[in-house]
C-alpha positions, 0 to 999 in steps of 0.5 A: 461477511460484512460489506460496506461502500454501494450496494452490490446491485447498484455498483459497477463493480465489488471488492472481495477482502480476505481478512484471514489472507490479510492475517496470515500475511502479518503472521508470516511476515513477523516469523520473517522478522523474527527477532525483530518485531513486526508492526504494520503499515496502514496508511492511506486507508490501509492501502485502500482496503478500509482502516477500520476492519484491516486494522482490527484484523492485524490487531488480533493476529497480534500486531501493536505497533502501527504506521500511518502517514500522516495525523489525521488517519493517526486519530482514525486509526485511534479510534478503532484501536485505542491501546496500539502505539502509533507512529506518524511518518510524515513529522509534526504539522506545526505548534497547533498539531503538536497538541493533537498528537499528544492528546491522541497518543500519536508518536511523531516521526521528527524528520527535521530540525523543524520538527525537533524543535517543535516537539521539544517546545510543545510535545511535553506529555504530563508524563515526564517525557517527550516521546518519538521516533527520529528518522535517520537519511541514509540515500533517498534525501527524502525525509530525516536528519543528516550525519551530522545533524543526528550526531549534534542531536544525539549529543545534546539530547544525552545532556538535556533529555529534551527529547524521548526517542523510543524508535530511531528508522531510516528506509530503504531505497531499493530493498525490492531489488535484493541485489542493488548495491544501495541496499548494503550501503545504506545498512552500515549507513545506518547501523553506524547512525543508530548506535548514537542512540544505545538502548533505543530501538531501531527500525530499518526494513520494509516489505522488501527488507523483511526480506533480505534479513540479518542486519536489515531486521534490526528490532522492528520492521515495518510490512506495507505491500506485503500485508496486502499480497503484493510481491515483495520484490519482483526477482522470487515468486510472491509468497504472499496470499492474495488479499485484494479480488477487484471485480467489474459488472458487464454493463452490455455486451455488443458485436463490432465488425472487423474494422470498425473502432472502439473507445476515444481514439478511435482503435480500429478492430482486427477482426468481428469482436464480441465486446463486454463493456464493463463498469470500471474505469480510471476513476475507480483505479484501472488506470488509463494507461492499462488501455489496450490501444490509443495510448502512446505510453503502454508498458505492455504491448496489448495492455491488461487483461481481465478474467473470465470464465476461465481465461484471460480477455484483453482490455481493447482501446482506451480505459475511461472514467467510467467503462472499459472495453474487453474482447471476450470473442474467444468465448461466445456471446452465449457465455457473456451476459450482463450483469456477470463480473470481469476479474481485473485483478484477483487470483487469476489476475496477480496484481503485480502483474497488472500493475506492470500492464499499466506501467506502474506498481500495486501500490497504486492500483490499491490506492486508487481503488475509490468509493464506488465499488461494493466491498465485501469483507471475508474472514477475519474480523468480518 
């Protein structure tokens, strides 16, 4: 076990990260993909969970190719794994960037005429070539290049070889509802794209999409969420193991009466109420809108709950920067002491459905996550 982050008697809270679930997660997910290889996804901190230790452990459950967002967590990630192929997602950052993308072996994902003309400028390798992936739009008009342009470029590219595309991707809008109509259209979308490119690899499927398999496959699919134990849809159980356990110190336990109020807004008590107020808040990813009471946009009536001792405790009134407030009334104020910890999302608490709670997605609670709790690494390469 290796910890990181305030020490634990000093934190409002702990992080418990399951490596060898992170492992096993990667190891299923490139069974699904087979014959597709599966890379990684470990942007934005590898969702929260710290590059460094979760990079290490899906390099030694065998993965190679990893994603990131952007060139900075490029050279993070580098640095603890200097043999793994590293595509950047969001494109080149200009001339100055270019040099720093060659010297750290960081393959751009050329997403607009802006960025091949850049890469063809200044992305010479000493090595006779200009390495790359070009990503292809097919219906988010989020990132890539049109039809048309990636005709044009598959054109010219084939008399001049000004480029090295080793990777052509697009990415799916909906894959997350396997039903959606969008998902078979932007396929043949890309399957008529990506055979301008013959012999280059294709990568289309995300967490979602490892999921709807055949011709979503293709030769290399890119799992996000899903190494980190987020439902890859929302229609099938989730045969992830959960990776993520987000705990919350009990800063003091307070009695109120019925009809007195909690929190900002001032959430009146239905009844005597035995309060754990705990040591988490919006500023460590519990979102505001997860409250039990006081704000108008809850996307479940009640709010969230935590865990503890074996049941659910709803969250009661406003989630703030730094406290929430939890109704541990069924229990007993002789079950409840300061000091214990409140489950938030865990095995007993599915992220997904915590994340609907709060009316958004696990995504976001994990992102969110910030410094300030004690994380404990379990497993793995810890």
């Amino acid at each position: 076990m290796s910890g990181s982050g305030p020490a634990p008697h000093l934190a409002g809270g702990r992080l418990t990260i399951d490596l060898d679930a992170l492992a096993d997660n990667y190891r299923l997910l490139a069974k699904r993909s087979v014959p597709a290889e599966a890379s990684a996804v470990v942007k934005a901190d590898a969702y929260g969970l710290g590059l460094a230790p979760v990079a290490r452990t899906l390099w030694a459950a065998g993965c190679r190719r990893f994603f990131v967002a952007l060139p900075h967590e490029g050279l993070a990630l580098r640095a603890v794994l200097p043999e793994a192929q590293i595509f950047v997602f969001n494109g080149l950052f200009g001339t100055e960037a270019a040099a720093v993308y060659r010297e750290a072996r960081l393959v751009p994902v050329l997403n607009s005429q802006s960025d091949l003309s850049t890469w063809e400028a200044h992305g010479w390798n000493g090595e006779g070539s200009r390495p790359c992936a070009i990503h292809l739009e097919t219906g988010m008009n989020r990132l890539g290049l049109t039809a048309e342009r990636a005709r044009t470029l598959a054109e010219e590219n084939t008399l001049t070889r000004a480029l090295t595309p080793i990777l052509v991707m697009s990415h799916l809008a909906c894959a997350d509802a396997p039903d959606h109509p969008m998902n078979r259209r932007q396929c043949e979308s890309f399957q008529v794209l990506r055979a301008l490119f013959p012999e280059i690899e294709s990568s289309l499927a995300n967490s979602a999409g490892i999921f709807l398999g055949g011709d979503f496959l293709c030769d290399v699919t890119r799992p996000g969420i899903a190494l980190y134990g987020g439902a890859p849809n929302g229609t099938k159980p989730n045969p992830m193991r959960q990776v993520v356990t987000a705990e919350a110190r009990i800063a003091q336990v307070r009695r109120a009466k019925a009809g007195e109020t909690v929190s900002y807004g001032a959430t009146p008590l239905a009844r005597d109420t035995i309060i754990a107020v705990a040591s988490t808040g919006y500023a460590d990813g519990y979102h505001r809108a997860a409250s039990g009471g006081g704000v108008p946009l809850r996307a479940v009536d009640g709010g969230a709950s935590g865990f503890f001792h074996g049941q659910a405790v709803p969250v009661l009134g406003r989630v703030t920067m730094d406290l929430t407030l939890f109704d541990v009334t069924d229990l007993g104020a002789d079950d409840v002491a300061v000091g214990d910890h409140i489950e938030l999302f865990g095995p007993n608490m599915p992220i997904d459905s915590v994340a609907a709670a709060a009316g958004t997605i696990a995504y976001e609670l994990l992102t969110s996550l910030g410094q300030r709790y004690h994380r404990e690494y379990v497993g793995g390469e810890a």
